[in-house]
N, C-alpha and C positions, 0 to 999 in steps of 0.2 A: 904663399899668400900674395896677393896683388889686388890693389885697391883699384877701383877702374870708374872714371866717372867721366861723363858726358853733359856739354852745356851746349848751346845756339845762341849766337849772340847777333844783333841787328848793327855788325861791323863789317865794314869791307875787310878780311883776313890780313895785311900789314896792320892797321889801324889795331885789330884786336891784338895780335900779336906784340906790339910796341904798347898798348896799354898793360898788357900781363909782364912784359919786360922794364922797361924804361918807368913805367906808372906805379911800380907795385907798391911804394909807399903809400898811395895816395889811396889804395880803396885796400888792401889787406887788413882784416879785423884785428887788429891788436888790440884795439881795445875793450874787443868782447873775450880777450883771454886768448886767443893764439898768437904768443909770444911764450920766448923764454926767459924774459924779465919782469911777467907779471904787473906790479904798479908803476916801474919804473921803463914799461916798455915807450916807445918816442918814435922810432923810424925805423923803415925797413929799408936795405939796398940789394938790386939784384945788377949785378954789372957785366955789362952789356958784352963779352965776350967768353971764348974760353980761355979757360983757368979764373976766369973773374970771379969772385965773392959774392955770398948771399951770405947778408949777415943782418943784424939789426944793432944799432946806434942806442943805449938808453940814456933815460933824462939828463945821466949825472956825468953822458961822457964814454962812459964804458961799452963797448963792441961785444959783441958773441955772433962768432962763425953760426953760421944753419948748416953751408955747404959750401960748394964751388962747381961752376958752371962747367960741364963738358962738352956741352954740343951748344954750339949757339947760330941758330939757320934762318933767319929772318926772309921770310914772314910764316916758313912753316913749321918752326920745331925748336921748343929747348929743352936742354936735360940739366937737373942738377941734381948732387947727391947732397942728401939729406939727415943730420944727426944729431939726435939730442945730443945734450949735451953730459948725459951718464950713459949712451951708450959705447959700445965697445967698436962699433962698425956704421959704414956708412949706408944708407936704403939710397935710394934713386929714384927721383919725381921725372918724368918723361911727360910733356906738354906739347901736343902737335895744333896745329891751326890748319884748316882746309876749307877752302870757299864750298859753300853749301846757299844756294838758293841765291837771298838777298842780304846774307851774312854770312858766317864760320861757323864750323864747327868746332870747338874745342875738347879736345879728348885728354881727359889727364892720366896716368897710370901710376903708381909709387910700388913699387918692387924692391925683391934683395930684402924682404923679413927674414928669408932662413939664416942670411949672416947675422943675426944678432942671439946672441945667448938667449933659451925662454925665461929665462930671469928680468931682459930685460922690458921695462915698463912699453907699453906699444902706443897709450894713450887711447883714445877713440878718433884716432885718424880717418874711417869711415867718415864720420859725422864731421869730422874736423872741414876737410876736403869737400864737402857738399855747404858751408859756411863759406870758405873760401870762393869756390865758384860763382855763391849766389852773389857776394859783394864785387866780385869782379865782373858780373854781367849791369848789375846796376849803374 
């Protein structure tokens, strides 16, 4: 399985690139529920290199890993692996940036379902990933 979604955004490609990196507190829907701390979600951090942490911050203090960054290529490309937090293995979000027209194109991909047991919950990541986007084009 591989989730595969495509956005245009009206950004010169570093600009977008550094808004999906460096910005991603500032427009990730946490608080429409994509978070792993629910009422108590507060911030997200993705940091800016490799082996750097994607995790989120909640109200009371407390961290929870998402992933850690493996590829970090500004201004066209980062990968980070991605894991709830009951599952057994990690998936991997792949995010490229490419100048298209009068802005980027953003291509996201989340891959590496067959590592995880069919036990485990998968969410509606489709729909999740198409939420994500839309706030990050706004």
């Amino acid at each position: 399985m591989i989730i595969s979604k495509s956005i245009f955004v009206k950004r010169p490609q570093a600009a977008a690139f550094r808004h999906f990196t460096a910005d991603i507190g500032r427009w990730w829907p946490l608080k429409e529920g994509l978070t792993f701390g629910g009422e108590r979600a507060n911030e997200l951090f993705l940091e800016g290199r490799v082996g750097g942490r994607f995790f989120e911050r909640y109200t009371d203090g407390e961290e929870q890993d998402v992933g850690r960054v493996t590829a970090f290529e500004p201004p066209a490309r980062v990968v980070f692996t991605w894991r709830q937090p009951n599952w057994g293995a990690d998936t991997q979000v792949e995010v490229r940036f490419a100048p298209e027209a009068d802005g980027t194109r953003v291509t996201l991909e989340h891959t590496g379902w067959e590592a995880l047991p069919e036990s485990a919950p998968r969410g509606n990541y489709d729909k999740g990933w198409d939420l994500v986007l839309s706030r990050f084009a706004a």
